[in-house]
Backbone atoms as SQL, in Angstrom:
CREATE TABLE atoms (id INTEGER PRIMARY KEY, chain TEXT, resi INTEGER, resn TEXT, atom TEXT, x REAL, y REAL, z REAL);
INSERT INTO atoms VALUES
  (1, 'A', 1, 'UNK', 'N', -30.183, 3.337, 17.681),
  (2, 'A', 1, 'UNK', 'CA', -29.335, 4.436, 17.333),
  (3, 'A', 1, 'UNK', 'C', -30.165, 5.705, 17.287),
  (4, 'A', 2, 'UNK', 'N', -29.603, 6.527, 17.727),
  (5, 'A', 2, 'UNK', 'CA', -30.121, 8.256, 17.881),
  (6, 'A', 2, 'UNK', 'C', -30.594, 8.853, 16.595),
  (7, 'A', 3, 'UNK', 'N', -31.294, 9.849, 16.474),
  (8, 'A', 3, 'UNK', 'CA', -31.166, 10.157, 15.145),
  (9, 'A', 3, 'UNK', 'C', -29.833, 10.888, 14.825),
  (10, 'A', 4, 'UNK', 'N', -29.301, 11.680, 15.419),
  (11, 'A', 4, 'UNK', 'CA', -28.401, 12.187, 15.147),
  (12, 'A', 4, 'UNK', 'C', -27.322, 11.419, 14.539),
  (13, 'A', 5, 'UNK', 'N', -27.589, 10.372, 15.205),
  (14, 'A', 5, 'UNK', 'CA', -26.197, 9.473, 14.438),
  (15, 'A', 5, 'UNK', 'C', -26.656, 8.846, 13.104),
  (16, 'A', 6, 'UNK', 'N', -27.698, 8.198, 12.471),
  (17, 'A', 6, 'UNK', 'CA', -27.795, 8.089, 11.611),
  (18, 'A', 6, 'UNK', 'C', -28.328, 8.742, 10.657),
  (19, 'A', 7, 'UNK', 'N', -28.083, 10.297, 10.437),
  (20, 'A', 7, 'UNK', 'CA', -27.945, 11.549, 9.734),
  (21, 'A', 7, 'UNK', 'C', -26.223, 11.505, 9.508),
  (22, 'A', 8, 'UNK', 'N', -25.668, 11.342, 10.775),
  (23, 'A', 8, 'UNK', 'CA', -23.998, 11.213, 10.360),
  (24, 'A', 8, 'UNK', 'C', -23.459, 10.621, 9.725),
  (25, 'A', 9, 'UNK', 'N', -24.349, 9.232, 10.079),
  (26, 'A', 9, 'UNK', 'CA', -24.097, 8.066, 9.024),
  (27, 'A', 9, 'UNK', 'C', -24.793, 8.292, 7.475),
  (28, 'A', 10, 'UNK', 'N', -25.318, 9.178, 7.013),
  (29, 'A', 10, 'UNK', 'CA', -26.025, 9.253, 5.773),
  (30, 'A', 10, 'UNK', 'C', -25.144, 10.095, 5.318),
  (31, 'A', 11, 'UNK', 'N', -24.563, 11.318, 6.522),
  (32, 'A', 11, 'UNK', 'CA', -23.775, 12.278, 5.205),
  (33, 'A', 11, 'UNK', 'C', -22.614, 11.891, 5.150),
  (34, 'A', 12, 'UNK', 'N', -21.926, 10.836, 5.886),
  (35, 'A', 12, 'UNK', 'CA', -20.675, 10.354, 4.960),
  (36, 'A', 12, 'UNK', 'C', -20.656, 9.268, 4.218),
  (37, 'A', 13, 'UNK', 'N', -22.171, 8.171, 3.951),
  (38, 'A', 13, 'UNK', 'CA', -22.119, 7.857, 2.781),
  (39, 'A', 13, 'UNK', 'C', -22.314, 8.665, 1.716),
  (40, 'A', 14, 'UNK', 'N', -23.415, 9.835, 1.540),
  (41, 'A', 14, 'UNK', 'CA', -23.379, 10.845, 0.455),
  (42, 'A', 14, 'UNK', 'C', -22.263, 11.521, -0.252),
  (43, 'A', 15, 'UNK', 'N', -21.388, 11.749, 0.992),
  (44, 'A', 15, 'UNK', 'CA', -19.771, 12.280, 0.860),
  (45, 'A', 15, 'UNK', 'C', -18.829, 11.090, -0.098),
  (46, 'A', 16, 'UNK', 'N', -18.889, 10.523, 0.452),
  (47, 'A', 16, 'UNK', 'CA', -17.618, 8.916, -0.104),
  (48, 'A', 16, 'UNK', 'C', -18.267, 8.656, -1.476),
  (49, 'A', 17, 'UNK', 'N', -19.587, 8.518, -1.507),
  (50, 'A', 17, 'UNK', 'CA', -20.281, 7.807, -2.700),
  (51, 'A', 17, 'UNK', 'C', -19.948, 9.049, -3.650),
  (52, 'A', 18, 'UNK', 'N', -20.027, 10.719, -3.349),
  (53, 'A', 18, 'UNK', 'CA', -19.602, 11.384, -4.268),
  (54, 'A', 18, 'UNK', 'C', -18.163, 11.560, -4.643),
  (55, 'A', 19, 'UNK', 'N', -17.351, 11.511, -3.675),
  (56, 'A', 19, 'UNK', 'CA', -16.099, 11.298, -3.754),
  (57, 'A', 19, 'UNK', 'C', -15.747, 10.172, -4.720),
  (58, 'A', 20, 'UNK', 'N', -15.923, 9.073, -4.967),
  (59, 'A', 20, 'UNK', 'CA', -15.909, 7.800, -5.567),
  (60, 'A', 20, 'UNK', 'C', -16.536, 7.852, -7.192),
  (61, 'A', 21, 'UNK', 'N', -17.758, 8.746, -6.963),
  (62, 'A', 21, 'UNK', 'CA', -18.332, 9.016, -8.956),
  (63, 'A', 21, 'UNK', 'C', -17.122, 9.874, -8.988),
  (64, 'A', 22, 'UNK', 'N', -16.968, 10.915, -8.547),
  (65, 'A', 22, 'UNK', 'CA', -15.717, 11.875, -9.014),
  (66, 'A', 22, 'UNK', 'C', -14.331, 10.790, -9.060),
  (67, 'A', 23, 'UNK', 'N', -13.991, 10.070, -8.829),
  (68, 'A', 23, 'UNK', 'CA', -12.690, 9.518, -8.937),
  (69, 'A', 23, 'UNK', 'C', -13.178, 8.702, -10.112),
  (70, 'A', 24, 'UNK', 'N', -13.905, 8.102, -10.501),
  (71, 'A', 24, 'UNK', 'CA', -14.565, 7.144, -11.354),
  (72, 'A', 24, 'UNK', 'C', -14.581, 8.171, -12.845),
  (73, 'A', 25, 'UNK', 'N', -14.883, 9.182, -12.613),
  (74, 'A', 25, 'UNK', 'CA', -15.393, 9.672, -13.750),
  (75, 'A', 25, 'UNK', 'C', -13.669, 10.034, -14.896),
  (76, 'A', 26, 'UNK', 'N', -12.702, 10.619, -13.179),
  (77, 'A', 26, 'UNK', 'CA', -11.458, 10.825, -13.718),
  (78, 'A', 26, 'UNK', 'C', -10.664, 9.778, -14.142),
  (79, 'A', 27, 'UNK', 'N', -10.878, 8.217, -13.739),
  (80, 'A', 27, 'UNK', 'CA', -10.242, 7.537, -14.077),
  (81, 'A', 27, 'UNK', 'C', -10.536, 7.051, -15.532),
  (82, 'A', 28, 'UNK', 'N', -11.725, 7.863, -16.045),
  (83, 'A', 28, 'UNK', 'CA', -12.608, 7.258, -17.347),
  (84, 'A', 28, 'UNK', 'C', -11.884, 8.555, -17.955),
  (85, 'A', 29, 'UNK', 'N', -11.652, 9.509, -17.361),
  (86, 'A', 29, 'UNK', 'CA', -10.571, 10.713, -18.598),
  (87, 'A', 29, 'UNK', 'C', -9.552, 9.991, -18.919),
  (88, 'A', 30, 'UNK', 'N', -8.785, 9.844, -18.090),
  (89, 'A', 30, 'UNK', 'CA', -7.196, 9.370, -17.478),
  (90, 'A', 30, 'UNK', 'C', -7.388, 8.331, -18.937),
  (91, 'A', 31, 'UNK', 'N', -8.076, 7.175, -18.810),
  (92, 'A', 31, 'UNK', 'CA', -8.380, 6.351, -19.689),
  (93, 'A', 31, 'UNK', 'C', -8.339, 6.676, -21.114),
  (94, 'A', 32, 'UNK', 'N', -9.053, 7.924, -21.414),
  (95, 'A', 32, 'UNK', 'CA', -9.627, 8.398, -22.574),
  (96, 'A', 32, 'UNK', 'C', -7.774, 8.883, -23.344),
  (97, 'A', 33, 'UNK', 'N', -7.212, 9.262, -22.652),
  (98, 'A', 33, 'UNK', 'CA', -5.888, 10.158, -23.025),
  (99, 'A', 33, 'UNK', 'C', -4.572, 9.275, -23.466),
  (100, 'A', 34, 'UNK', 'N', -5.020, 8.044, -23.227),
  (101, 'A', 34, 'UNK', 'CA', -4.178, 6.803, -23.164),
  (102, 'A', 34, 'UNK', 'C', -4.234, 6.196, -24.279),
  (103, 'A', 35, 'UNK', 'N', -5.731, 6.124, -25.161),
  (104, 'A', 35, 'UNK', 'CA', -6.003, 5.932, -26.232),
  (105, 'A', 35, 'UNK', 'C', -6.100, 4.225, -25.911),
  (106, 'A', 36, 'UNK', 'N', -4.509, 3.335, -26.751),
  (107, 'A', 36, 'UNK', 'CA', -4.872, 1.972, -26.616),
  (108, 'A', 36, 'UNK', 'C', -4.261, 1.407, -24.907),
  (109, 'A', 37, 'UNK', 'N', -4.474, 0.773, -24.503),
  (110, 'A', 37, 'UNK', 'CA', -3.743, 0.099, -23.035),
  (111, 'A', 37, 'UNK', 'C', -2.905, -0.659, -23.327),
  (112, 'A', 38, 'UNK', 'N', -2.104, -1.296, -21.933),
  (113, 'A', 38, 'UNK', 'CA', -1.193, -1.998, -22.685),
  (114, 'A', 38, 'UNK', 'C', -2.377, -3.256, -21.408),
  (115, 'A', 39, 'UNK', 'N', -1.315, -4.516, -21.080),
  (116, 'A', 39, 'UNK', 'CA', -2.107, -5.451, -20.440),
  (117, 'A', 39, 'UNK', 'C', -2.330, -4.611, -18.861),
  (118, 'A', 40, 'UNK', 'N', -1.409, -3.921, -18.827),
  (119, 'A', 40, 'UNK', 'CA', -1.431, -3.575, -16.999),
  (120, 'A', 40, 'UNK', 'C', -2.185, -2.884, -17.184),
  (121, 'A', 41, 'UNK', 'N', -2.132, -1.936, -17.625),
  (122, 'A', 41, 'UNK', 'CA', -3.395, -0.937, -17.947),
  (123, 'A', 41, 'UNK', 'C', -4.828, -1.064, -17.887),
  (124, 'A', 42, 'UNK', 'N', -4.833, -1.924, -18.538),
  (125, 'A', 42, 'UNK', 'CA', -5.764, -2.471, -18.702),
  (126, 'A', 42, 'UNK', 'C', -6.809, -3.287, -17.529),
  (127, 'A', 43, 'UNK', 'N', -6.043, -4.080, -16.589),
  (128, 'A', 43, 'UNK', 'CA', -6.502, -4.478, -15.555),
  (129, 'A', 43, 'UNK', 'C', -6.532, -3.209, -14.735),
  (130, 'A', 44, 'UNK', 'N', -5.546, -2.512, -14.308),
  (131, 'A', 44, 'UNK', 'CA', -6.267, -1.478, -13.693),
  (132, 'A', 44, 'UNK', 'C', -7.114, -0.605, -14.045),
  (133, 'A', 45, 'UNK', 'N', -7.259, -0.702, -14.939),
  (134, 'A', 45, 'UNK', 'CA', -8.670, 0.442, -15.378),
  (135, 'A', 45, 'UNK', 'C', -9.850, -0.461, -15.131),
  (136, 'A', 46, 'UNK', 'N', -9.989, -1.570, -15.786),
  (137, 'A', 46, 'UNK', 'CA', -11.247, -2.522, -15.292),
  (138, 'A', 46, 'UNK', 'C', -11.221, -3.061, -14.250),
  (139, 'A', 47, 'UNK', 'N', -10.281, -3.473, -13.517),
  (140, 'A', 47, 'UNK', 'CA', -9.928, -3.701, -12.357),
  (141, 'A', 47, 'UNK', 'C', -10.879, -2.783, -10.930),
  (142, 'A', 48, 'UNK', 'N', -9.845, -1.866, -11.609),
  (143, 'A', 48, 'UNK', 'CA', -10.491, -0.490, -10.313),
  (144, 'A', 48, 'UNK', 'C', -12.064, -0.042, -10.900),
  (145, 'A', 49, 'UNK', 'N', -12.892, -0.254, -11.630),
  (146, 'A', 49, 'UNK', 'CA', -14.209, -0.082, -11.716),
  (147, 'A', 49, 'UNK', 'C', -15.317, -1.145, -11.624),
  (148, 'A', 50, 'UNK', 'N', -14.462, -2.342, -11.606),
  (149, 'A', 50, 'UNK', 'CA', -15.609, -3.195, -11.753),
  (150, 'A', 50, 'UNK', 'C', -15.847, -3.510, -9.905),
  (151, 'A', 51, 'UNK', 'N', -14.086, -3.661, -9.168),
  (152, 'A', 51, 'UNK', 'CA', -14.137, -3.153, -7.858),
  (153, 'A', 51, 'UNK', 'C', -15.279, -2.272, -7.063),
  (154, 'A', 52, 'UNK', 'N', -15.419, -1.428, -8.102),
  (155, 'A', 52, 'UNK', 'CA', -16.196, -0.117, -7.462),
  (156, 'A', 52, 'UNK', 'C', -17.771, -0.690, -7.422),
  (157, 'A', 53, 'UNK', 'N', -18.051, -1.198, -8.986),
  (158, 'A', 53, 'UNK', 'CA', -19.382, -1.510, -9.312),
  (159, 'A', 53, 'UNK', 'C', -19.904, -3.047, -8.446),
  (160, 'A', 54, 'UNK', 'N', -19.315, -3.588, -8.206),
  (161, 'A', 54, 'UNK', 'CA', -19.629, -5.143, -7.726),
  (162, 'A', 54, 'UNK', 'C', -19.849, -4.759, -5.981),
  (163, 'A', 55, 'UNK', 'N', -20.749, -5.651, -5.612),
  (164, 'A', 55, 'UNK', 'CA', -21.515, -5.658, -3.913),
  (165, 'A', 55, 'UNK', 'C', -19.984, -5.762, -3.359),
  (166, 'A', 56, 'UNK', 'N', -19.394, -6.761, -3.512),
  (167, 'A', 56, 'UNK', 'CA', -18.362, -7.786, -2.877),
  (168, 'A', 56, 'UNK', 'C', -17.265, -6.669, -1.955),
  (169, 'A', 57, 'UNK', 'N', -16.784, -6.372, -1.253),
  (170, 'A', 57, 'UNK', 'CA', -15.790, -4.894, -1.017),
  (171, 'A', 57, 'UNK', 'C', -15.425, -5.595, 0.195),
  (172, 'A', 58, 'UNK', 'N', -13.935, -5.216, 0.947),
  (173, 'A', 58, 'UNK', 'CA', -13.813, -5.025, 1.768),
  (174, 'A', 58, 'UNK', 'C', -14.870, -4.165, 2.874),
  (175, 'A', 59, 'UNK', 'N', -15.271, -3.212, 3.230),
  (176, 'A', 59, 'UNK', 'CA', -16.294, -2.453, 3.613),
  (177, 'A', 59, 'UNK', 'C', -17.527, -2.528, 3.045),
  (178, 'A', 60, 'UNK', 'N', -18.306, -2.570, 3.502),
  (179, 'A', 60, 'UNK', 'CA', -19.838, -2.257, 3.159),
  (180, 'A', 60, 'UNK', 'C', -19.903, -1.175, 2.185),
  (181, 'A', 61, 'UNK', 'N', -21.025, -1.466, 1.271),
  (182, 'A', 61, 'UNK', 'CA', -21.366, -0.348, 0.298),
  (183, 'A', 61, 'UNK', 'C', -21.534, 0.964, 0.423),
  (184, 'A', 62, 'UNK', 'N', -22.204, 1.086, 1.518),
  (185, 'A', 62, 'UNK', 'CA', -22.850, 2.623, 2.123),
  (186, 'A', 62, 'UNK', 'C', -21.261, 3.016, 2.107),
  (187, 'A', 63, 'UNK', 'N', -20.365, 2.552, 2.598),
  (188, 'A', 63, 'UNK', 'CA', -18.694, 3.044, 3.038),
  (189, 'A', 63, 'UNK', 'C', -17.931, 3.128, 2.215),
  (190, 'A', 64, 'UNK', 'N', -17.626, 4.212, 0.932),
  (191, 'A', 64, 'UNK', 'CA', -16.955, 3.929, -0.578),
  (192, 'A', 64, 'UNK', 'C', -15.651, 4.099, 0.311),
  (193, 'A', 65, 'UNK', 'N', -15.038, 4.448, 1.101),
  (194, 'A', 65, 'UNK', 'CA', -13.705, 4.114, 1.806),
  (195, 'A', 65, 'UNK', 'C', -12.612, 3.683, 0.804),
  (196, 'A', 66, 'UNK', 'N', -13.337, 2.071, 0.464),
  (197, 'A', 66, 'UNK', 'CA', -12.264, 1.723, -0.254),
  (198, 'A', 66, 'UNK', 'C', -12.208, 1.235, -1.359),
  (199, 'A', 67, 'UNK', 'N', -13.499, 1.908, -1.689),
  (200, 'A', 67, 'UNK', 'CA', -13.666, 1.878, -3.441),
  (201, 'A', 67, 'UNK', 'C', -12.875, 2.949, -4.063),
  (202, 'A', 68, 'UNK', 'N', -12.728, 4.458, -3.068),
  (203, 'A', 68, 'UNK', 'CA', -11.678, 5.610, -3.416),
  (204, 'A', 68, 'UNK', 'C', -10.517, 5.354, -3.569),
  (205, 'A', 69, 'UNK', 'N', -9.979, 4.134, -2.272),
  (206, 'A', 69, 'UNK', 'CA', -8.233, 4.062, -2.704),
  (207, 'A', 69, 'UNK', 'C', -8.391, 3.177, -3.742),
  (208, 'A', 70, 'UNK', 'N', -8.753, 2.308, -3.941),
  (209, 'A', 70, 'UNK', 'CA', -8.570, 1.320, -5.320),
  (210, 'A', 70, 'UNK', 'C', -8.912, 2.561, -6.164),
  (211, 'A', 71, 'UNK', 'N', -9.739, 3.206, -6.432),
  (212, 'A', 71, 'UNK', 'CA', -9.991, 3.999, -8.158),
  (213, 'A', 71, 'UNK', 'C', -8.559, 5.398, -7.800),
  (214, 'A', 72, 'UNK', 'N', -8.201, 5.843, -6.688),
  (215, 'A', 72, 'UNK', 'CA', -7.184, 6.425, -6.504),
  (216, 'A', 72, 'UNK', 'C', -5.857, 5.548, -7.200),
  (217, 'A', 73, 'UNK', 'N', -5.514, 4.468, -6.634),
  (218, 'A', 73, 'UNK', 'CA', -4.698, 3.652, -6.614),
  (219, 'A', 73, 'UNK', 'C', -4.628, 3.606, -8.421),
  (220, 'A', 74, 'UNK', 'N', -5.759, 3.167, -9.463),
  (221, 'A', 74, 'UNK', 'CA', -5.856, 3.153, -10.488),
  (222, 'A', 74, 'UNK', 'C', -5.285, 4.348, -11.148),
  (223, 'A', 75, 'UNK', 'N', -6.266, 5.749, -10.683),
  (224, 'A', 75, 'UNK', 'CA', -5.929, 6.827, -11.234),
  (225, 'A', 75, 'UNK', 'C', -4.292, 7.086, -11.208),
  (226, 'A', 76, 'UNK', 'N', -3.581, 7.285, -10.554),
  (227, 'A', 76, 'UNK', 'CA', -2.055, 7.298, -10.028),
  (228, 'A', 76, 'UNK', 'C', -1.539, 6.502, -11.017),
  (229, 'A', 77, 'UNK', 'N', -1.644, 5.169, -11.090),
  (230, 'A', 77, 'UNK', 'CA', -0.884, 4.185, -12.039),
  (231, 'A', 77, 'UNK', 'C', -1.224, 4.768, -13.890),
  (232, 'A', 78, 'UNK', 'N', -2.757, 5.016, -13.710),
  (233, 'A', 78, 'UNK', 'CA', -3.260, 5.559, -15.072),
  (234, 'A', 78, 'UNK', 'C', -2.090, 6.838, -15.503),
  (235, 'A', 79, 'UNK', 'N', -2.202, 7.551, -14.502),
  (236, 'A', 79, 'UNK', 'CA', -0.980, 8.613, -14.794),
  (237, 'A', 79, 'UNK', 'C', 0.384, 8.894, -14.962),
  (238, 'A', 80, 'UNK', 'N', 0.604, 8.129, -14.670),
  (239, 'A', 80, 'UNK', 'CA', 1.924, 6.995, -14.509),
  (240, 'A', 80, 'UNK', 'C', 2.276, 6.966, -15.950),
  (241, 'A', 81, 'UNK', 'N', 1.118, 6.103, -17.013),
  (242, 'A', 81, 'UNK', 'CA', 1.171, 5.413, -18.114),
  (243, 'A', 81, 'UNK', 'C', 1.352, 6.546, -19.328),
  (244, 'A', 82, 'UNK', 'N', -0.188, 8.049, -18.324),
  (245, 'A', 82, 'UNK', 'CA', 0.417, 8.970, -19.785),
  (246, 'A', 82, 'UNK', 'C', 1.411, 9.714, -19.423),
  (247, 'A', 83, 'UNK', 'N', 2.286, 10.032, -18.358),
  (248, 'A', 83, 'UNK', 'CA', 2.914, 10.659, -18.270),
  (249, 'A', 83, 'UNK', 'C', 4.945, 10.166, -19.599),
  (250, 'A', 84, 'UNK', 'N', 4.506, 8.922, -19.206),
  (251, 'A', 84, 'UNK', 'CA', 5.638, 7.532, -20.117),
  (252, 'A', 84, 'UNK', 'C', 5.009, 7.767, -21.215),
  (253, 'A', 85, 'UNK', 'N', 3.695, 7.907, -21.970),
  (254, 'A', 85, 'UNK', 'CA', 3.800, 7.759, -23.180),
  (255, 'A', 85, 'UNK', 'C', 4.142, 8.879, -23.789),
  (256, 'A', 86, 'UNK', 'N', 3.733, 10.428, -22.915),
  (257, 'A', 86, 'UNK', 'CA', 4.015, 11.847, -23.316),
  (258, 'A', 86, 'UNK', 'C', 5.689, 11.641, -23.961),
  (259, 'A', 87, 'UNK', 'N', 6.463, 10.960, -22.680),
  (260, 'A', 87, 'UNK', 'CA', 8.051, 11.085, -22.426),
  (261, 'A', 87, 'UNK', 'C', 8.284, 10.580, -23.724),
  (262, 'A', 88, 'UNK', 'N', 7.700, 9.751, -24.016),
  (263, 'A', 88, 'UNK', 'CA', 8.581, 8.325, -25.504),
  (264, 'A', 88, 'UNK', 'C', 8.539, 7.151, -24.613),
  (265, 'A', 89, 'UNK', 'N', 9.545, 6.381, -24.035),
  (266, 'A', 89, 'UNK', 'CA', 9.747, 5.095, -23.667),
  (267, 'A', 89, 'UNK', 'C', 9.844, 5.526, -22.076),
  (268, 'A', 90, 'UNK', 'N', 9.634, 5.020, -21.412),
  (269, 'A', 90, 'UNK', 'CA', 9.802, 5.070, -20.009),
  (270, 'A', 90, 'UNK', 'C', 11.102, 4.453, -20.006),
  (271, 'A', 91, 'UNK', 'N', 12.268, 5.107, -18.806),
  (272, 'A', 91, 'UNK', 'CA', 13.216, 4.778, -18.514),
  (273, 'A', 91, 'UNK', 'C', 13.559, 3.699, -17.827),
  (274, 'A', 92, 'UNK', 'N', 14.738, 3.006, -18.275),
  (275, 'A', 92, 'UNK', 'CA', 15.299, 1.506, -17.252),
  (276, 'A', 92, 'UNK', 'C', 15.147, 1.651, -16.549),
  (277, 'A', 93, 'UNK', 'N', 14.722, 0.460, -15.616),
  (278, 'A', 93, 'UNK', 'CA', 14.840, 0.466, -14.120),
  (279, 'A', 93, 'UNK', 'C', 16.493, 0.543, -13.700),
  (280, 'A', 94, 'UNK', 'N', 16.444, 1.375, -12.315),
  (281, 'A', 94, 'UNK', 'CA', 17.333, 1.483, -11.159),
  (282, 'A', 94, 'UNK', 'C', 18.235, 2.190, -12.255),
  (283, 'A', 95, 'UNK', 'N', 18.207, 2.761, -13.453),
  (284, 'A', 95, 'UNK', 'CA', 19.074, 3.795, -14.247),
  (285, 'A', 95, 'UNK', 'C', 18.543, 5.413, -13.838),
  (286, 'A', 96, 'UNK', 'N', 19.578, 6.309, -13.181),
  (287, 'A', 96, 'UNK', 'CA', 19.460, 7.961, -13.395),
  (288, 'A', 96, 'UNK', 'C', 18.418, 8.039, -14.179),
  (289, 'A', 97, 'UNK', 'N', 17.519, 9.087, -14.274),
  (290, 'A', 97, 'UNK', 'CA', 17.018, 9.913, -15.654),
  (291, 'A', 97, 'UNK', 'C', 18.744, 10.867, -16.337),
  (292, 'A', 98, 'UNK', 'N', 18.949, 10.339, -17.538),
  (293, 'A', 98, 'UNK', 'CA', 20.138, 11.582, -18.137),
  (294, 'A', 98, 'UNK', 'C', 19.382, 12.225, -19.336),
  (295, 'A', 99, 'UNK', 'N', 20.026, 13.141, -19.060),
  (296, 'A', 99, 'UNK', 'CA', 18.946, 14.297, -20.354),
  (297, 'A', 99, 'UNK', 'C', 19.958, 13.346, -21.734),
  (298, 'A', 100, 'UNK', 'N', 18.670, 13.523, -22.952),
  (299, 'A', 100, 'UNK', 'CA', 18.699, 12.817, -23.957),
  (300, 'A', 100, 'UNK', 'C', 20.199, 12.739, -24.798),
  (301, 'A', 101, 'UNK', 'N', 20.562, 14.311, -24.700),
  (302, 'A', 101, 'UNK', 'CA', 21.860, 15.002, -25.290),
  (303, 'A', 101, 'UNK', 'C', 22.987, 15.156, -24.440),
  (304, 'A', 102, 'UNK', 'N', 24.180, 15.249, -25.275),
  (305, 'A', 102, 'UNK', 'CA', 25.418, 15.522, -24.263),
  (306, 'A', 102, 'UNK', 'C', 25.489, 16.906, -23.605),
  (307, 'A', 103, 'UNK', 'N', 25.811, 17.048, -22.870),
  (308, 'A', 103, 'UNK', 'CA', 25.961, 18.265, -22.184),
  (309, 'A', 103, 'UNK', 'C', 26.811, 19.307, -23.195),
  (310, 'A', 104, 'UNK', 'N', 27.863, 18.820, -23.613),
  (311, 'A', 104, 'UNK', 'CA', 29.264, 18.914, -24.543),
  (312, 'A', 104, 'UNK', 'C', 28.553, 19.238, -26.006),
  (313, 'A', 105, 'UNK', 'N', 27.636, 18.770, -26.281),
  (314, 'A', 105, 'UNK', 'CA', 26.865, 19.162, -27.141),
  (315, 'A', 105, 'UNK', 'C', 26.441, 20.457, -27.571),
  (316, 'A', 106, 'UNK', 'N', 25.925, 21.093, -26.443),
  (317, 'A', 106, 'UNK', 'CA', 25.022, 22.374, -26.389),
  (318, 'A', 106, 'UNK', 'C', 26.191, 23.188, -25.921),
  (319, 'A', 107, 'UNK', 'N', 27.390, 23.097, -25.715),
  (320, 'A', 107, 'UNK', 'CA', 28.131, 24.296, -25.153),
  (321, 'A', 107, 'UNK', 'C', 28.627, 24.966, -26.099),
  (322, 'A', 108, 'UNK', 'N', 28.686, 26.084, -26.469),
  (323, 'A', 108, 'UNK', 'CA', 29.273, 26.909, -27.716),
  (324, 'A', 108, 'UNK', 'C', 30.860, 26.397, -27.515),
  (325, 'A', 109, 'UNK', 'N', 31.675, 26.337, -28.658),
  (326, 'A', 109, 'UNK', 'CA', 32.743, 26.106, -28.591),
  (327, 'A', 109, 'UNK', 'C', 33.476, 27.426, -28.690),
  (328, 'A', 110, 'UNK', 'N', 34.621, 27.645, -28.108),
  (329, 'A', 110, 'UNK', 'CA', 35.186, 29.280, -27.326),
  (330, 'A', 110, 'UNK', 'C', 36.364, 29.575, -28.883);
């Protein structure tokens, strides 16, 4: 191999591998804001880091590829969790979102 090419090959492991601490670091906020987990939570948060930390990967190490979508994949679901705990209860499945109050409620009466 040329040199040129394996300079190419160095700066997009440098790239991915930084890309990947930065997703890592947010999924350890994301985490922090959540306080206790529930079980799902939980696997994806350890899930998606131990993924990251262990040899074993779909792709080779030098290639964080797809250590990003798994800690992506985590982060997303992580947000998911505080966005439901901000709300109160996360809503039924396959039910509308309806605002909490009656409509009939808030209308001044004439």
């Amino acid at each position: 191999m040329s040199r040129q090419a394996w300079v190419l090959v160095g700066v997009v492991a440098v790239v991915t591998l930084v890309g990947a601490v930065v997703l890592a670091v947010r999924v350890i906020r994301t985490r922090r804001l959540l306080g206790t987990l529930g079980v799902s939570g939980k696997v994806a948060f350890y899930g998606a880091l131990l993924y990251t930390v262990l040899p074993i990967d779909l792709l080779p190490d030098p290639i964080y590829l797809d250590d990003m979508a798994v800690l992506t994949g985590a982060l997303l679901y992580l947000g998911r969790l505080v966005r439901q705990r901000r709300a109160g209860s996360p809503p039924a499945a396959g039910l509308p979102d309806v605002p909490s109050g009656s409509d009939r409620a808030r209308r001044p009466v004439p």
